[in-house]
N, C-alpha and C positions, 0 to 999 in steps of 0.2 A: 567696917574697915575704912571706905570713904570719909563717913564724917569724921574719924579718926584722925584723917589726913589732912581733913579741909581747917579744923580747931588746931593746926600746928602754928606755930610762928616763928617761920622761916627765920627771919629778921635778928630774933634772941636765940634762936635754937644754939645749941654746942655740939661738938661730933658725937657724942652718944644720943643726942636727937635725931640728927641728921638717921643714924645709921638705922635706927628704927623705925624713921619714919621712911626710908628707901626699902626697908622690907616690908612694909606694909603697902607698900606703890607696887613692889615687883608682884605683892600677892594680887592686888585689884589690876595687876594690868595682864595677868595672867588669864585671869578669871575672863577678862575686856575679849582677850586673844582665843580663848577658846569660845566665847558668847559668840564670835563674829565667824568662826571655821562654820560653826553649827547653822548661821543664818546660810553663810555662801554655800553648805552642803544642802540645804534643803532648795535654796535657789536653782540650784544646777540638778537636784531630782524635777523640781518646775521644769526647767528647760527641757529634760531630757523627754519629758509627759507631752511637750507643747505648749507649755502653760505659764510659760518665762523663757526672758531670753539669758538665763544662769550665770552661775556666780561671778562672774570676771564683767559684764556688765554691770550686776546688783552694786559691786564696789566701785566702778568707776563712774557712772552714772548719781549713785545716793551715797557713796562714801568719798568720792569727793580725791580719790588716788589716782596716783598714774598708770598706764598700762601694765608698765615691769611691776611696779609690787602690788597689783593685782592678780598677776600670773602667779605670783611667789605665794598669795596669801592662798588662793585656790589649791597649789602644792600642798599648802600643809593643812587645808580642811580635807583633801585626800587624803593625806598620810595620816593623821588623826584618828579620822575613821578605819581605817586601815592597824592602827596601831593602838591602842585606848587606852595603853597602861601610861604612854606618854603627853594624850589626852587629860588622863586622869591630874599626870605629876605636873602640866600645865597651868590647870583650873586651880590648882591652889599655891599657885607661884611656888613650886619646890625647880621648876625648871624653865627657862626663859622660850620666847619663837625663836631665838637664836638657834638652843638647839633642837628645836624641831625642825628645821631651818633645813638644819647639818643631817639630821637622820633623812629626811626627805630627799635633800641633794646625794646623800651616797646612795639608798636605795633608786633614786634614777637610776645613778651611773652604773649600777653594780649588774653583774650578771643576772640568768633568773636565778643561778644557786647564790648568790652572795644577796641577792636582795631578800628569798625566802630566810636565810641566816640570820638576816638580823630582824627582821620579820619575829621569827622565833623567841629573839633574845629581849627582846622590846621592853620586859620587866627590869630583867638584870640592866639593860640599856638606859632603862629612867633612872634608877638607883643612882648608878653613874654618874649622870649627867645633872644629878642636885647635887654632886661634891666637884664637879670639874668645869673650867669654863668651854664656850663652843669652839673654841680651836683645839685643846683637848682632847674633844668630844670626838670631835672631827675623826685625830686620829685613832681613835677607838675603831670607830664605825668603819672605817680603812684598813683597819687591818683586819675586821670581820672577815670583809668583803675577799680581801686577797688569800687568805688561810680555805676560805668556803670553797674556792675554787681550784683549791689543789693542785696548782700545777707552777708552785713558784712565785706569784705575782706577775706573770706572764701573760694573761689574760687581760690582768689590771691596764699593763704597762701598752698593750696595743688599743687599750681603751681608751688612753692618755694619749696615744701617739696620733689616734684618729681624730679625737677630740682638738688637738692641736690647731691653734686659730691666731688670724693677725688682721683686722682690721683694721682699714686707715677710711679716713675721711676728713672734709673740713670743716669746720664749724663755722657756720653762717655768721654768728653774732660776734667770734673775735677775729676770723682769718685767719685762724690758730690750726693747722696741721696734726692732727691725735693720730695715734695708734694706740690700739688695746687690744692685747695678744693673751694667750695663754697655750703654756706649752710643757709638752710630757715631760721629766725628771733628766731624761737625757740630754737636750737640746736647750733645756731653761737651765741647767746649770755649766754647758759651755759658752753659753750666752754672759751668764751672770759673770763668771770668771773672766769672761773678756774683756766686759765691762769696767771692773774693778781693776785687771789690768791697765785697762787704756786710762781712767781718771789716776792712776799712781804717774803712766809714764808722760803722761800730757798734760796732766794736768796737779801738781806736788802741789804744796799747801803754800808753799811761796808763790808759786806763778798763776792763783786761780785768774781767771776771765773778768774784768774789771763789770762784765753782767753777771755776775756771780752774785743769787741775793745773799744777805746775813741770813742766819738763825737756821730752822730744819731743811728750808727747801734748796739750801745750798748745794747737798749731796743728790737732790734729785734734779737738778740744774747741771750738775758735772755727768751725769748720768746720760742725760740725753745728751749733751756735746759728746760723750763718749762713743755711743752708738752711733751719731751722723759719722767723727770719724772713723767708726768699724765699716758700716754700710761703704763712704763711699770712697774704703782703702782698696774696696774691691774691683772699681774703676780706676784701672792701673791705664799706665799710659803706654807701656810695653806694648798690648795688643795693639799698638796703632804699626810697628815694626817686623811682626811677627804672623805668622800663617796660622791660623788656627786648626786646620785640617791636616797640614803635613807634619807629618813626621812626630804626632804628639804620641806619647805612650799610652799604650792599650791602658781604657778604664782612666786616663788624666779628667779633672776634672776643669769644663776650661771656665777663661774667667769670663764673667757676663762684660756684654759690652757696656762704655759709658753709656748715661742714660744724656740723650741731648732734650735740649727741651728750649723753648723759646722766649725772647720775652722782647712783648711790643712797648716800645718806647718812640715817643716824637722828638723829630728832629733838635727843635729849640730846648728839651731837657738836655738830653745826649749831648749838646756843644758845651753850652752852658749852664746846666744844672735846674733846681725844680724853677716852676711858674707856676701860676693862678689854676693854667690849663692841663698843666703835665699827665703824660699817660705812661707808666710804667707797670705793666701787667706781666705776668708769668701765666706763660702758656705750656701744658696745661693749668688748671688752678684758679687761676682770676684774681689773685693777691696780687696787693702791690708791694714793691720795695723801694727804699730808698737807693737814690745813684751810687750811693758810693758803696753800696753792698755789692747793688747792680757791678759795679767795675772788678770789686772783688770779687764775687762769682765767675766774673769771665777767665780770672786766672790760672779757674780747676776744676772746669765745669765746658761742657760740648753745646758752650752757651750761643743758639743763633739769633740775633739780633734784626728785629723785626721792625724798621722805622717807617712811622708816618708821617705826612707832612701838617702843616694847620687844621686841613679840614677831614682829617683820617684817612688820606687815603695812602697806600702804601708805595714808598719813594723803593726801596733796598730792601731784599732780603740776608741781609751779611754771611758772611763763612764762618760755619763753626769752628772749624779745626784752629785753636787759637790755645793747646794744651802743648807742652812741651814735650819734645819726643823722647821717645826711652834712650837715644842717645843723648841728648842732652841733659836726660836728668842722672845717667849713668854718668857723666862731666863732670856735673854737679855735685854729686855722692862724693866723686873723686876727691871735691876739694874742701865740701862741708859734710863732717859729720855729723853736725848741728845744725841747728837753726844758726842762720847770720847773726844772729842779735849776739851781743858777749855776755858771757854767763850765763844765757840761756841754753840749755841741756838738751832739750828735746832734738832726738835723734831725727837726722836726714828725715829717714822714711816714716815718719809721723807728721811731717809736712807739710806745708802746701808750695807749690814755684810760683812766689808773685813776678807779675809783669810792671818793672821799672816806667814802662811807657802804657798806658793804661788802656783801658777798649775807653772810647767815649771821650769824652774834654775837647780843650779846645788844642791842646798840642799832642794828644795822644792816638796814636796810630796803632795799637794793640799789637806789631810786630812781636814772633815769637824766636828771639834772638840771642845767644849765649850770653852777651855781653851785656844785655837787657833783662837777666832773668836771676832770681837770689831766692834761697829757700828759709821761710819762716812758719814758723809756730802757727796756729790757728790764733793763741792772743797778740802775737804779734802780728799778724798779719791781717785780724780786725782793727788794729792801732794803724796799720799802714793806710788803709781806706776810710774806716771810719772816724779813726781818730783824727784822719786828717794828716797824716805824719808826710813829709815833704823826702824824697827818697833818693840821693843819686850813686849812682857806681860808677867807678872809676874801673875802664875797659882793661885798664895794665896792671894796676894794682888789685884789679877789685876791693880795693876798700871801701865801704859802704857809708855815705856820710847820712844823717840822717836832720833833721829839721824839724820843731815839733813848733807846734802852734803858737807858742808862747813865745819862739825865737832863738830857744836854746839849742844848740848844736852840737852831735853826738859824732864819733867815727869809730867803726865797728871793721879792723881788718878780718879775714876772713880766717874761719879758726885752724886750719893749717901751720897758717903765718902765727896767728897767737901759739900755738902749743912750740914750733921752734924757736921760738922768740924766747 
């Protein structure tokens, strides 16, 4: 079968070569995948004697793998042995490690009665899983498991619910912030409906985020802005007005506080912008930002402002509270249902209150001031900072003139005034 493969030529082949010569790869790699369960199960009989230090070494040490799909491959030279009929339908490519993969991983999860079930079933299970692919499979193996146990999927679903995980961390190499979660059917699909919510209302296919890439990773690009505004819709500014002890109703559930957090920046960025020397860190975390994110963050964020002077040492620790009060944004509501911008839709409370007079610069006093505060879009309101967009209001009219880079000048009265107009 090998040399069958090696005497192909790629280069002239046609789709009925191709497709032949992929069945004859899935059967030799089949064969590859049970030759090496068979090394790592005798390896880990070594270790178990004293006489190796077992399979999960043997691979990453002489196979040249990483720790995770060493764990995984030791998984399935257990279940293997454990199951032989999927062993068998393995070695001769009728079924990939995918799905042993998939049988492996349900039997973890599964109870002891839903794991002996498919234990049992393991013939009828290969059969299976040579006419289906591993997601399929998957749910095959899944509904074993939930039938085995008789009591609903009940069992399952607290096994999901425990199982439920959310890690976050940074990554050293881009200063990229991840999370990778996994979570039971209940909680991942009011999640997911949120989501898809929030990217309709904030984000419609006319108003995407001019960081919005082209092509597939578009929708997972609106995805995450979706979530930051879920996450931090729930750092309302009301609770800065309100008691949270009295008088709330038995079982209310209350709202978590803003998260403050810090970020040390030197004096000469803060006045006037980056240098050779600039230090703009976010504490916690250790990433840096550019200033004019920096300014835009202080507008909806319990951002405290940590300056140092030339030689690091620390001049001011500034005042957080620099968020708009729930009267003021109650004001605000009053007068915009929308974002300031015209024509732009996105309602009030999807939000954010930019600050006209900025944290930082050389004239800006971060003052948190009716006459000084206008509610825009999250893309608008990256265009205010980032883009550079030059902002003034007019205290009697509020009418909002705006100034864009290029010189051209916009006025935006406030939508009130637009709708009886």
């Amino acid at each position: 079968m090998l040399a069958t493969l090696v005497a192909v030529d790629v280069g002239a082949a046609g789709e009925v070569e191709l497709g032949a010569a992929m069945r004859r790869l899935r059967r030799v790699r089949g064969w590859l995948d049970t030759f090496e369960a068979q090394l790592v199960a005798r390896s880990d009989e070594l270790g178990r004697a004293g006489q190796g230090r077992g399979g999960e070494s043997l691979l990453i040490r002489n196979g040249r793998v990483s720790s995770q799909l060493a764990r995984r491959t030791v998984r399935r030279a257990d279940v293997l042995t454990e199951a032989p009929a999927l062993r068998d339908a393995l070695a001769v490519g009728a079924v990939s490690s995918g799905h042993v993969d998939v049988f492996s991983e349900a039997t973890r999860r599964a109870s002891a009665t839903g794991r002996a079930a498919l234990v049992d079933r393991q013939g009828s299970l290969a059969g299976l899983a040579a006419t289906q692919s591993p997601e399929e499979f998957a749910h095959i193996c899944r509904r074993i498991t939930v039938l085995a146990d008789d009591d609903g999927g009940l069992s399952e679903f607290q096994r999901q619910r425990r199982a439920t995980r959310l890690r976050r961390f940074i990554d050293d190499a881009t200063g990229m912030f991840n999370l990778h979660g996994q979570f039971d059917p209940e909680l991942g699909i009011r999640i997911w409906r949120a989501i898809d919510h929030t990217v309709q209302v904030n984000y419609p296919p006319d108003q995407h985020p001019d960081s919005t890439p082209d092509g597939p990773d578009a929708a997972d690009h609106l995805a995450a802005l979706a979530l930051t505004d879920i996450v931090t819709a729930a750092f309302t500014d009301d609770a800065d007005d309100t008691d949270d002890t009295d008088g709330a109703r038995p079982g209310a559930i209350r709202r978590p506080p803003r998260g403050e957090f810090g970020v040390i920046v030197d004096l000469p960025t803060l006045v006037g912008g980056l240098h050779a020397r600039s230090i703009i860190e976010i504490d916690p975390g250790g990433v840096s930002l550019p200033v004019d994110t920096l300014r835009r963050l202080a507008c909806h964020a319990d951002l405290l402002p940590i300056v140092l002077d030339g030689h690091g040492v620390t001049l001011d620790v500034g005042r957080a509270k620099r968020l708009a009060t729930a009267n003021q944004r109650r004001a605000l509501r009053a007068m915009y249902p929308t974002c300031a911008i015209t024509d732009c839709s996105v309602p009030f409370d999807h939000c954010e209150i930019h600050h006209l007079n900025p944290f930082g610069g050389p004239t800006g006093t971060g003052d948190t001031n009716l006459d000084q505060l206008s509610p825009l879009c999250s893309r608008h309101h990256h265009a205010a900072h980032e883009g550079h967009w030059q902002l003034h209001l007019d205290p009697a009219t509020r009418t909002l003139t705006i100034t864009l880079p290029n010189g051209t000048i916009h006025t935006h009265p406030p939508p009130r005034q637009r709708t009886a107009a």
